[in-house]
C-alpha positions as MATLAB code, in Angstrom:
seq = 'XXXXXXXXXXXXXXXXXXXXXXXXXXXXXXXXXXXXXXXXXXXXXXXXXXXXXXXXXXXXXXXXXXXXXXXXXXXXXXXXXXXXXXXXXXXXXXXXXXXXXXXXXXXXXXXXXXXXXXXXXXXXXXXXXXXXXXXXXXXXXXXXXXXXXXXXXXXXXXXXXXXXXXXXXXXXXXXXXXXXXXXXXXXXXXXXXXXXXXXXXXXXXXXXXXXXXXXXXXXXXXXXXXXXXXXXXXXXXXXXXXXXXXXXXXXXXXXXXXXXXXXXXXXXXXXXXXXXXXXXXXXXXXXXXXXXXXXXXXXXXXXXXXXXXXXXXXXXXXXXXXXXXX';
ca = [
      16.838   -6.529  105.040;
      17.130   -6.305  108.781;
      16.745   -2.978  110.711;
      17.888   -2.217  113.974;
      18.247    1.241  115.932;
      21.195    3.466  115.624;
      22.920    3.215  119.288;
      20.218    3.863  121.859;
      18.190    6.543  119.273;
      14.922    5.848  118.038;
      16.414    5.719  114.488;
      15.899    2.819  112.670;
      18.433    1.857  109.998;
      19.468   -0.575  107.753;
      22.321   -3.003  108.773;
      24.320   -2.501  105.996;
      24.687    1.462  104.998;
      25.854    2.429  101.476;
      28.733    4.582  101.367;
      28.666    6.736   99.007;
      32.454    7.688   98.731;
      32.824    5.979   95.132;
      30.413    7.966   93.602;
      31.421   11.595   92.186;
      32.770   13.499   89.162;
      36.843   11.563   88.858;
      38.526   14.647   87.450;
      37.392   16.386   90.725;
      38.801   15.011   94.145;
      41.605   12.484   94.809;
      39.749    9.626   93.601;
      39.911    8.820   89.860;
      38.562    5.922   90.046;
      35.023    7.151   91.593;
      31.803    6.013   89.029;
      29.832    9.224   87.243;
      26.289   10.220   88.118;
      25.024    7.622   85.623;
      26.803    4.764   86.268;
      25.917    5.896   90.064;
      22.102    5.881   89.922;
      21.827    2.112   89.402;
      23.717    1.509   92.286;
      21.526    3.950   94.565;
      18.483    2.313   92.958;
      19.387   -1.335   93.607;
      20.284   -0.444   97.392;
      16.643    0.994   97.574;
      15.139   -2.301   96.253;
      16.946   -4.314   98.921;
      15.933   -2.447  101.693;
      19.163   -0.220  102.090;
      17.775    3.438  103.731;
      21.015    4.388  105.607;
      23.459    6.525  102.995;
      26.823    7.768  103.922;
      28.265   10.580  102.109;
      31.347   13.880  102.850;
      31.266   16.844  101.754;
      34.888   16.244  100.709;
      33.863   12.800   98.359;
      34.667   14.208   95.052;
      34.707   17.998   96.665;
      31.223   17.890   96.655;
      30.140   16.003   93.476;
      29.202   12.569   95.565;
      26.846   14.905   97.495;
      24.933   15.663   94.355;
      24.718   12.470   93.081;
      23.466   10.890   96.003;
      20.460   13.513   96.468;
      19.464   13.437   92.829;
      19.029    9.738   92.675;
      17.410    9.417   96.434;
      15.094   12.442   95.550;
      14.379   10.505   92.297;
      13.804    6.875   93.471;
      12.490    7.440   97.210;
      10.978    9.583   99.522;
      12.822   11.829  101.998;
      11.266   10.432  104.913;
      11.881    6.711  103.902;
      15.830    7.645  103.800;
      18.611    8.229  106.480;
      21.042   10.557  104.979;
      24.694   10.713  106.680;
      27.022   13.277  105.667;
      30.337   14.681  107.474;
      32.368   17.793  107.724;
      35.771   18.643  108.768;
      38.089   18.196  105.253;
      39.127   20.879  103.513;
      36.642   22.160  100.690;
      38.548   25.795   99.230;
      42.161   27.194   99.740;
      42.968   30.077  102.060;
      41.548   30.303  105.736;
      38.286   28.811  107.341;
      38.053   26.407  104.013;
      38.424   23.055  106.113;
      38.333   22.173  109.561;
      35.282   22.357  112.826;
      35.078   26.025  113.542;
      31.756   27.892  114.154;
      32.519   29.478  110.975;
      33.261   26.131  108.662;
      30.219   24.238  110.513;
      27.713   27.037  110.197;
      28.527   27.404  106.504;
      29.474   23.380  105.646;
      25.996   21.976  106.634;
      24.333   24.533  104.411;
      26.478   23.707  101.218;
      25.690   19.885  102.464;
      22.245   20.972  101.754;
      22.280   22.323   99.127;
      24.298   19.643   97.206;
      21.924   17.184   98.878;
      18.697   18.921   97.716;
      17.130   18.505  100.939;
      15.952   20.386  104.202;
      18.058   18.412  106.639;
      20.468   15.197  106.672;
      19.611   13.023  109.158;
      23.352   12.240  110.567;
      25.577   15.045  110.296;
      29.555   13.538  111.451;
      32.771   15.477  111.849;
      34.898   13.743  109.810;
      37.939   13.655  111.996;
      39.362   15.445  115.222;
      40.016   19.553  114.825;
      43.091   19.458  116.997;
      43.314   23.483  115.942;
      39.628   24.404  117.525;
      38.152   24.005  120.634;
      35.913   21.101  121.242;
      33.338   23.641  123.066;
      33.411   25.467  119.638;
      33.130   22.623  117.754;
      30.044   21.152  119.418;
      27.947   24.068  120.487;
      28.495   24.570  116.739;
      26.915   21.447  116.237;
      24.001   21.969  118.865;
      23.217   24.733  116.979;
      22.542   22.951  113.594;
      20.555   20.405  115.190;
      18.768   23.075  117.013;
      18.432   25.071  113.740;
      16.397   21.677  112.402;
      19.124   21.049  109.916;
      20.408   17.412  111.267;
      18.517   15.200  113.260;
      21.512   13.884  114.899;
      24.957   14.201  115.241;
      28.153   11.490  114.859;
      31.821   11.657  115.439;
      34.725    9.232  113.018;
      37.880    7.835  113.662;
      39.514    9.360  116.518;
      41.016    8.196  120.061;
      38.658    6.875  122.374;
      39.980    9.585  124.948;
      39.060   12.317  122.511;
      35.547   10.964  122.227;
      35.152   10.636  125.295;
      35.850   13.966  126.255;
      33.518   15.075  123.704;
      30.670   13.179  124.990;
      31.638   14.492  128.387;
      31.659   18.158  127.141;
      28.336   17.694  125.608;
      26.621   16.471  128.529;
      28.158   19.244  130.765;
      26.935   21.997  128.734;
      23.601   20.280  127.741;
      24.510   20.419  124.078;
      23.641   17.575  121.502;
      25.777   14.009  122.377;
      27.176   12.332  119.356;
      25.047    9.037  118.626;
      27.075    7.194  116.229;
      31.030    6.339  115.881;
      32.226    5.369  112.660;
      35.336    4.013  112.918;
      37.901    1.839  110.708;
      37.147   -1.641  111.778;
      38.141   -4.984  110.071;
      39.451   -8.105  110.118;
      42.656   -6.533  109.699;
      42.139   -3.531  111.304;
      40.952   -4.754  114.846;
      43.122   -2.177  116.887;
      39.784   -0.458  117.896;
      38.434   -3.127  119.837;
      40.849   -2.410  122.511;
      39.156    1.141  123.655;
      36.790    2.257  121.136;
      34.111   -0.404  120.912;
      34.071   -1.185  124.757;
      33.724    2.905  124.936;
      30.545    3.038  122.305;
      29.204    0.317  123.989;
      29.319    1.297  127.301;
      27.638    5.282  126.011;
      25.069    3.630  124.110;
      26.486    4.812  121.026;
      26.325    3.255  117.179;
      28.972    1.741  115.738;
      29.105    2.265  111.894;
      32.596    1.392  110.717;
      34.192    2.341  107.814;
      35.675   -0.060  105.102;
      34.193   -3.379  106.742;
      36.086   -5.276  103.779;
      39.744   -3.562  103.882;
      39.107   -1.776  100.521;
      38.639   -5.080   99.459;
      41.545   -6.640  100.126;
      39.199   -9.113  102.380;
      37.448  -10.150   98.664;
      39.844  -11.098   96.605;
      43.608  -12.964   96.359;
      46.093  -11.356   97.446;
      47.897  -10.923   94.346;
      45.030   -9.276   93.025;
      44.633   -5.661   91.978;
      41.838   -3.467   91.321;
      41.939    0.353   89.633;
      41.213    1.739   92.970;
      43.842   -0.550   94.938;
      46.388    0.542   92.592;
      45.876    4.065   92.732;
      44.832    3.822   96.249;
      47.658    5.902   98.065;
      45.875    6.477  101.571;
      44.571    2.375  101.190;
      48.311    1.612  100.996;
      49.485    3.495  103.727;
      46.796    1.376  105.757;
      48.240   -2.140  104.965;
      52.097   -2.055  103.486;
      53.598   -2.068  107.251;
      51.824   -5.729  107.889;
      51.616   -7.110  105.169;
      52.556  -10.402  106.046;
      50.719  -10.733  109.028;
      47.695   -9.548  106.712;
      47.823  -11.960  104.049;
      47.513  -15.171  106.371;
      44.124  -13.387  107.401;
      43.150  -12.937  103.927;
      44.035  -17.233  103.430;
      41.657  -17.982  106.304;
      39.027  -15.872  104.801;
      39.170  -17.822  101.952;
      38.909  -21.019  103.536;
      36.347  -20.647  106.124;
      34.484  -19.174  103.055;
      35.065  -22.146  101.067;
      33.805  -23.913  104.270;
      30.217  -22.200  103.873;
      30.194  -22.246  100.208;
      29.825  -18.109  100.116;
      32.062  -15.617   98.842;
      35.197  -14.403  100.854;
      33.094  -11.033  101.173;
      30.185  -12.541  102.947;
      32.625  -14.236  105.321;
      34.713  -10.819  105.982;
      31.431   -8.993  106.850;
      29.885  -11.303  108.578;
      32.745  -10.701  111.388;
      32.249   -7.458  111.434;
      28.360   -7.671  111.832;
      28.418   -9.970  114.527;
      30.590   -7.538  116.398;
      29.407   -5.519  119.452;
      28.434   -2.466  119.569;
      28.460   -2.609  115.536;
      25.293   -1.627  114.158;
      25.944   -0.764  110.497;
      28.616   -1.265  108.242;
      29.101    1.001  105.579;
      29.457   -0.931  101.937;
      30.944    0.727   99.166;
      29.827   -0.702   95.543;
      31.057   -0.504   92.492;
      30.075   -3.483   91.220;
      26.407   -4.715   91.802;
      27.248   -7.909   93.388;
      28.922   -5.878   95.828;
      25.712   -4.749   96.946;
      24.121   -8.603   96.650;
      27.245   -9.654   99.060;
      26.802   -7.031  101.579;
      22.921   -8.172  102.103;
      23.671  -11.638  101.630;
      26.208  -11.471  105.049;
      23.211  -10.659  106.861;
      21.899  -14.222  106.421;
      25.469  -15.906  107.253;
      26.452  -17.255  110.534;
      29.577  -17.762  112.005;
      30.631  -20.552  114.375;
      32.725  -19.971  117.216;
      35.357  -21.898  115.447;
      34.984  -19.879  112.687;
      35.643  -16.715  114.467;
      38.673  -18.165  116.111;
      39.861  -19.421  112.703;
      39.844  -15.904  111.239;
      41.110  -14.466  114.507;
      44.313  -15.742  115.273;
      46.663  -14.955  112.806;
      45.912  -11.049  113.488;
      49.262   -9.379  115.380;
      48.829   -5.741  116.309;
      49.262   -3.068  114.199;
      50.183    0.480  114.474;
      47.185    3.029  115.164;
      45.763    4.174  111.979;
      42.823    5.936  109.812;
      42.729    8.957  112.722;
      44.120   11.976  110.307;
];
């Protein structure tokens, strides 16, 4: 495994996080196709023994049950202080009012149900999940000083959103003297590249860590493009990602699969490999349901792309409409 720091922090993480979204209880959420706390453990276990310690969880991922999972098996197979826990707030977790969003009020009380599910003291990387176009930023991140303040995340991150909106956030931050968000994680891959217009300059530029979300399309990067999984069929936010380019998408897909065939690796190697190799980006985050997933996503580390690879699985991208933000 290779370890690098998370923006300009002194925390060291893996290159390859685990996210922890497929884990959880399928009759609760909107993912049915999510594994159960025993077929989970082997997964968290098998990260551990190849030098995975960055986790990536929601307190929304299986309304709450991915949470559990995921501090059960760490608590059971590691030591706090060898893991970085993630974890992110914003969705909505109970009817009626205050049950979702980045008030004072859903902050203060989110990060200490995090907690709890978690079975720990602190997470290390507490993220709003999305933008809270209904409260004000001040609210939202003095809220967030407060928890780190409060010892109850070491540091703070921000997902998908404008780069103008982050921006402004950092700004506000630095203004007041309140905690800066450290890490960005963003939807970024091959085709998904609309954030390297704004975004990744932006997180460069700040010093901030790039840790995007679904590296491999929901694994549309993997496999033919034919092919069907349980989740891609039941998928309904996945679809709304990909049906408007479809075209465009599956000539990426075909040069995937060659320039894989070219290095003798699988098409998932190839497909994170590009997104590893891509500034600011310091950690993807993997999901695995399978355990070669988890051999793959280490394996990339170790593969090397030309520049005439790049360009190969470059060109056919056209741009596509802005996505993943709500």
């Amino acid at each position: 495994m290779k370890y690098t720091r998370l923006g300009k922090t002194g925390l060291e993480v893996s290159r390859i996080c685990l996210g922890c979204m497929s884990y959880g209880v399928p009759e609760r959420g909107n993912h049915r196709w999510v594994l159960d706390e025993e077929q989970t453990r082997p997964f968290i276990r098998r990260a551990l023994e190849l030098g995975i310690n960055f986790f990536d969880t929601a307190n929304v991922y299986s309304d709450g049950t991915s949470e559990e999972f995921v501090g059960r098996a760490l608590k059971d197979f590691s030591t706090r202080d060898e893991v970085v826990i993630a974890t992110k707030v914003h969705g909505r977790m109970r009817p009626g009012p205050n049950g979702g969003g980045l008030s004072r009020k859903a902050i203060l009380t989110e990060i200490d149900n995090s907690l709890r599910r978690l079975g720990t003291d602190y997470v290390d990387l507490y993220q709003i999940h999305r933008f809270d176009y209904d409260t004000p930023l001040e609210e939202t991140l003095e809220a967030l000083h407060d928890v780190v303040r409060a010892g109850k995340a070491r540091y703070i991150g921000a997902s998908s959103m404008y780069a103008w909106q982050f921006l402004k956030a950092l700004e506000v931050a630095d203004r007041h003297g309140w905690t800066r968000f450290v890490s960005m994680q963003n939807y970024l891959n091959l085709l998904y590249r609309e954030e390297e217009r704004e975004m990744l300059p932006l997180c460069a530029a700040e010093g901030v860590g790039v840790i995007p979300w679904s590296p491999l399309a929901r694994g549309r990067l993997t496999r033919d493009w034919d092919a069907a999984s349980a989740r891609s069929e039941t998928d309904e936010f996945g679809k709304s990602l990909y049906a408007a380019t479809a075209e465009a998408d599956k000539l990426v897909v075909d040069r995937v699969t060659e320039v894989a065939g070219q290095h003798g690796v699988p098409r998932a190697q190839v497909a994170l490999a590009w997104v590893l190799q891509k500034s600011p980006v310091t950690s993807p985050i993997v999901g695995a349901t399978k355990m070669h997933h988890l051999d793959d996503a280490v394996a990339a580390l170790e593969v090397t792309l030309t520049d005439t690879d790049i360009q190969a699985l470059e060109s056919p991208y056209i741009p596509h409409p802005v996505l993943g933000f709500r």
